[in-house]
C-alpha positions as CSV (number, residue, x, y, z in Angstrom):
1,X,-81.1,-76.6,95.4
2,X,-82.3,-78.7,98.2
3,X,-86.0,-77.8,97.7
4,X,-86.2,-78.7,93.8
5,X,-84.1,-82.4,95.0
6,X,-87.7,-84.2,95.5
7,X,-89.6,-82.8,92.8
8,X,-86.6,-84.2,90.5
9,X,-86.9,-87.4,92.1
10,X,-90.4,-87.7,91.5
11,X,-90.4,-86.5,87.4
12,X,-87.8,-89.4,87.3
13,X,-89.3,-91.6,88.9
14,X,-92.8,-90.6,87.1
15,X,-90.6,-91.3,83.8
16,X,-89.5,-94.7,85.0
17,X,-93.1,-95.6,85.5
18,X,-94.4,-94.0,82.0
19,X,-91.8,-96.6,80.6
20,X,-92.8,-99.6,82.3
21,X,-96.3,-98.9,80.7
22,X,-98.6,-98.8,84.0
23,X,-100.7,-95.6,82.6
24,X,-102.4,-96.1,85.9
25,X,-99.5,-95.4,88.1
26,X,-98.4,-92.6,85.8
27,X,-101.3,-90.5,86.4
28,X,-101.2,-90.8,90.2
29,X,-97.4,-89.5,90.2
30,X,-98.2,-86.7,88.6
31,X,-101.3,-86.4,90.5
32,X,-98.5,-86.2,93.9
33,X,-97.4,-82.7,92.8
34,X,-100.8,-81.2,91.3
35,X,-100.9,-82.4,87.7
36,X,-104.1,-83.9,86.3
37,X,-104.9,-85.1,82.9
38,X,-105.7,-82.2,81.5
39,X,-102.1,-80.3,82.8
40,X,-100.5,-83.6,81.2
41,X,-103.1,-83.5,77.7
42,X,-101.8,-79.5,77.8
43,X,-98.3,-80.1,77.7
44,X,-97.7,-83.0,75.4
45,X,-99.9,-81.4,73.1
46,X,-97.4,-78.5,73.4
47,X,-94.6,-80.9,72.9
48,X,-96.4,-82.1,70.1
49,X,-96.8,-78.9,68.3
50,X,-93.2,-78.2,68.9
51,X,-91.9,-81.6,67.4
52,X,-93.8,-80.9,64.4
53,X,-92.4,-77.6,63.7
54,X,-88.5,-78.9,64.1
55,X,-89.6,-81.8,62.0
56,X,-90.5,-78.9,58.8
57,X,-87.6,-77.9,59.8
58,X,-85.4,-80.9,59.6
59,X,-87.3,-81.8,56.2
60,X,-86.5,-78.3,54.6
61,X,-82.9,-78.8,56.2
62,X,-82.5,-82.6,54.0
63,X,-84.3,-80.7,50.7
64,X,-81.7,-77.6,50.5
65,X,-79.3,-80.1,51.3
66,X,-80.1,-82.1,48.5
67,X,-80.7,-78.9,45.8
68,X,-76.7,-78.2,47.1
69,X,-75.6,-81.1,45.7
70,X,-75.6,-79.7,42.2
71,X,-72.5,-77.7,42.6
72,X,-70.2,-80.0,43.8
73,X,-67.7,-82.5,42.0
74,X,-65.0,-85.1,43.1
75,X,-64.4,-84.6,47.4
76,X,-66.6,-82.3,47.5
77,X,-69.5,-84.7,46.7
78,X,-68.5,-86.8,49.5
79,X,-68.7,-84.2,52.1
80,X,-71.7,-83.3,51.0
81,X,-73.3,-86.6,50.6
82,X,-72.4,-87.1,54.4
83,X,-74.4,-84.0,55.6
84,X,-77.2,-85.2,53.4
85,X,-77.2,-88.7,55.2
86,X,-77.5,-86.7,58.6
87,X,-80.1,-84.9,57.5
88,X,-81.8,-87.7,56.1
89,X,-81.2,-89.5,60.1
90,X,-82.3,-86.7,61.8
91,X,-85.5,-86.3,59.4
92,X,-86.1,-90.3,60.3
93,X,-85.7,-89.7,64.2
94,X,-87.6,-86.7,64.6
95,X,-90.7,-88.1,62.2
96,X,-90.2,-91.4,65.1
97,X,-90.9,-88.5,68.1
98,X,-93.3,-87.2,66.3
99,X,-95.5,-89.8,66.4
100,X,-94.5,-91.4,69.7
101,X,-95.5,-87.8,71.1
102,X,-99.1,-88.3,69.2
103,X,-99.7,-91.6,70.7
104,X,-98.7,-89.6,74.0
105,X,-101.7,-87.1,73.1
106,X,-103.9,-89.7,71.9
107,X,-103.5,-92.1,75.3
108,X,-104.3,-89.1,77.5
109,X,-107.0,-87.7,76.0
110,X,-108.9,-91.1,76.0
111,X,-108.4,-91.8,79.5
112,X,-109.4,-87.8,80.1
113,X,-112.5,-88.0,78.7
114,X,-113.4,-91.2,80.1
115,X,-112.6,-89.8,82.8
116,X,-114.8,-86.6,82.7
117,X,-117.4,-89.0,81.0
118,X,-117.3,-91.1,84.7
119,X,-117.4,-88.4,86.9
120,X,-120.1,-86.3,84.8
121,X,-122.2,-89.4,85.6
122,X,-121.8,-89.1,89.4
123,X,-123.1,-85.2,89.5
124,X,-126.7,-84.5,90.8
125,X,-126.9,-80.9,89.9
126,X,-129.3,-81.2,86.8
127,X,-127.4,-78.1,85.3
128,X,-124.3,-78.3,86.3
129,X,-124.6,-82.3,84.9
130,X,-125.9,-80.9,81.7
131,X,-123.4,-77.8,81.4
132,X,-120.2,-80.1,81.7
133,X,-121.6,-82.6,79.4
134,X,-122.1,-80.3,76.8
135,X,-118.5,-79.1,77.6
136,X,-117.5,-82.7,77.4
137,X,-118.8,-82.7,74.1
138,X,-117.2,-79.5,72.7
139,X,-113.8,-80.3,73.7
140,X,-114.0,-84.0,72.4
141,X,-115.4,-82.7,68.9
142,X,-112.6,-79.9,68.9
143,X,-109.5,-82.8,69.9
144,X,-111.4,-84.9,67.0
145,X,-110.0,-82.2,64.5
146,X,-107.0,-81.9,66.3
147,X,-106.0,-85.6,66.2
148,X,-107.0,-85.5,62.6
149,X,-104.8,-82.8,61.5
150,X,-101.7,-84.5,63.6
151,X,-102.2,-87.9,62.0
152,X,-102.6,-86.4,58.5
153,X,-99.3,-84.4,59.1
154,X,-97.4,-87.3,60.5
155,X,-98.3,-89.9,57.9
156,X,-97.6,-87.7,55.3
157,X,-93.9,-87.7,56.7
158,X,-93.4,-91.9,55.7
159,X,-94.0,-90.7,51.9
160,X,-91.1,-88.1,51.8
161,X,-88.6,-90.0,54.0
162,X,-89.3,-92.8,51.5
163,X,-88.1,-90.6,48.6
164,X,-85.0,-88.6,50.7
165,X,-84.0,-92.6,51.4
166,X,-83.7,-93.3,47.6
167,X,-81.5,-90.1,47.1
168,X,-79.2,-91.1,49.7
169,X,-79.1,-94.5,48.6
170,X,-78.4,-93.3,45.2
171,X,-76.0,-90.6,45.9
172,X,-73.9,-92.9,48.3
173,X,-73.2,-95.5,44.7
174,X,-73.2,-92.5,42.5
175,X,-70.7,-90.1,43.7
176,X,-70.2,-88.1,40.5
177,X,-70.8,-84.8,38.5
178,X,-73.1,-86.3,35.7
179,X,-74.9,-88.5,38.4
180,X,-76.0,-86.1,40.3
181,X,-76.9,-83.9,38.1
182,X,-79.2,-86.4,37.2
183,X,-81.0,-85.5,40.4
184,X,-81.8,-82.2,38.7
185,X,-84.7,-84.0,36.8
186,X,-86.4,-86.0,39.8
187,X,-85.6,-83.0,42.9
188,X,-89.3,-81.3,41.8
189,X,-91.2,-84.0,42.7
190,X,-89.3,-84.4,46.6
191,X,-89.6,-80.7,46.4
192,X,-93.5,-80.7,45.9
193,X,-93.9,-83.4,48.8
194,X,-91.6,-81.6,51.3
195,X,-93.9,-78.1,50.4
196,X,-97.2,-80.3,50.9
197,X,-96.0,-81.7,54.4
198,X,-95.2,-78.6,55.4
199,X,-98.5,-77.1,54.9
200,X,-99.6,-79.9,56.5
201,X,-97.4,-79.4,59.4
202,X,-98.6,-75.8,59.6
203,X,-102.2,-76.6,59.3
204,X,-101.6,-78.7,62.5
205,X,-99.9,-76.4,64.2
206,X,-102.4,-74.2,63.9
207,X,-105.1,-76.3,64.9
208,X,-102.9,-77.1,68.2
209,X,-102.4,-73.4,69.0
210,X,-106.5,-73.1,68.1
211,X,-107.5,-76.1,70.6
212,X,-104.9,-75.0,73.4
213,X,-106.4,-71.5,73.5
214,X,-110.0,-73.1,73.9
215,X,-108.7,-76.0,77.0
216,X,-109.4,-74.6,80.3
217,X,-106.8,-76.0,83.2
């Protein structure tokens, strides 16, 4: 127990600093127990891929939740409205981590490859200058599709929690039998958006899973 104490220490203290913005200082405490950029671009990217998956999740969660309601009358309708609403929350927080962990990705990689671009300039080695520049190149075209798929899965989230906030809104003043079953008519087109985003979660998943395999640390 003794011998994990300081390394605690330091991943708090690391988090401290990531939160008082000073991206400088952040680097060099996790440079203090062997972790460059590209450990750091490796594991949020991870954390990244992960989010997006329990955010499908959380999104199918809120849909079957809403599809539910159609069977319900009088209390019933109020339980059920309440687990809807946390659904509905928990869609909203986890599409918030989502794309904080994005501009976590994004904010690494720049400083990374400006990084590699820096020290790339200082080699003498006419091949070994040319070898990690082309390199440089290939991992900075193959984070360009990476960053595109993430962005495109991420603001496709805003459109559907824009729609699961209506049906909460209305369900909350509308707690009734023939009021929700008004729902029945408008649940296809919330139903088509959460199956789109989910592709697009998937395609970015894979392109995660595709660019990690490919990243040397």
């Amino acid at each position: 127990m003794r011998a994990t104490a300081p390394l605690g220490w330091i991943v708090v203290m690391i988090t401290l600093i990531a939160m008082a913005g000073c991206q400088r200082a952040y680097y060099a405490a996790w440079e203090t127990v062997g972790k460059e950029k590209r450990h750091l671009l490796r594991s949020q990217i991870e954390k990244a891929r992960d989010d997006q998956q329990e955010a499908s999740e959380e999104f199918k969660d809120a849909l079957t939740r809403l599809k539910e309601m159609y069977g319900y009358e009088g209390g019933e309708l109020e339980k059920m409205y309440n687990r809807l609403s946390a659904d509905y929350q928990e869609c909203v927080e986890r599409a918030d981590q989502v794309e904080e962990r994005i501009a976590n990705v994004q904010r690494i990689a720049k400083d990374l490859f400006k990084e590699w671009q820096q020290e790339n300039e200082q080699i003498q080695n006419s091949t070994f200058k040319a070898n990690s520049a082309r390199k440089l190149k290939s991992t900075q075209t193959r984070f360009a599709r990476l960053e595109k798929s993430m962005l495109a899965a991420s603001r496709r989230m805003q459109p559907v929690l824009t729609n699961l906030r209506d049906y909460v809104l209305y369900v909350k003043h509308n707690l009734n039998a023939e009021a929700i079953g008004a729902l029945k008519t408008e649940v296809a087109s919330i139903e088509a958006d959460v199956n789109r985003l989910v592709r697009d979660i998937n395609q970015s998943i894979q392109e995660a899973d595709k660019f990690l395999a490919e990243f040397e640390t």
